[in-house]
N, C-alpha and C positions, 0 to 999 in steps of 0.2 A: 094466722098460723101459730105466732108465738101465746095465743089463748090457747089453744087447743093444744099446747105443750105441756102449759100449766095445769090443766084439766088431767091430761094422761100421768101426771106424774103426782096428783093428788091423790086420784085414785087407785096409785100402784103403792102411794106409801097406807092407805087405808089397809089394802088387801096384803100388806108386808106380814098383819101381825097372823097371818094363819101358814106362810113358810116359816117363820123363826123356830125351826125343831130340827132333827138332823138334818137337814139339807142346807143347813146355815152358810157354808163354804161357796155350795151353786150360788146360792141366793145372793149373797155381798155380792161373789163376782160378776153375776147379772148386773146387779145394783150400782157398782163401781163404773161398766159397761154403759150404763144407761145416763150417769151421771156424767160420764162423758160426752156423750153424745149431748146433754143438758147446755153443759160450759161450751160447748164449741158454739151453741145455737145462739149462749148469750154472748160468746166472744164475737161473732159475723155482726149481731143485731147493735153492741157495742161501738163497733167499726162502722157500720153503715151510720147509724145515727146521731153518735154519740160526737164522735170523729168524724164525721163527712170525708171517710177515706177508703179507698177499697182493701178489703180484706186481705192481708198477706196469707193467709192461709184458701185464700178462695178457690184455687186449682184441687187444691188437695180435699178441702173438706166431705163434699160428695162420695168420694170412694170411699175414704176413710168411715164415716156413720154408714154406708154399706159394708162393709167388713166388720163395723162393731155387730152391726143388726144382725150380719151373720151369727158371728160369737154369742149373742141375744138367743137368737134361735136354738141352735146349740147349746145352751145348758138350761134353759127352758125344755128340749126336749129329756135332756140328763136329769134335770130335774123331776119329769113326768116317771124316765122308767125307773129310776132311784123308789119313789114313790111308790107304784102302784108294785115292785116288789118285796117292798116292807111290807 
């Protein structure tokens, strides 16, 4: 799972350099959003292996990167009609 993290997030800083125009504001916050969701994935994987301890944030994390993904979605979509209106 944590390959296929590093893969999604390779790919989204390739495709970065064709938002960097006025939709700069969606974009970071997208970006800040998603990089959270990043650190929480290396803080569990930290925990789990690193530490041989359970995660103190283990109840919380699931809801929470659902609610970021929501926010994901959401100026993704801001982003689209921002876009096809200009």
């Amino acid at each position: 799972m944590p390959f296929i993290v590093l893969i999604l997030f390779l790919s989204g800083g390739l495709l970065a350099s064709f938002h960097l125009s006025p939709l700069n504001l969606l974009f970071l916050m997208k970006m800040f959003l998603a990089f959270t969701i990043l650190f929480l994935a290396i803080f569990s994987l930290f925990y789990h292996f690193i530490l041989k301890k359970e995660n103190p944030l283990g109840n919380f994390i699931h809801p929470l990167v659902f609610i970021l993904c929501i926010g994901i979605v959401i100026l993704a979509k801001l982003m689209n009609y921002f876009f096809i209106s200009l």
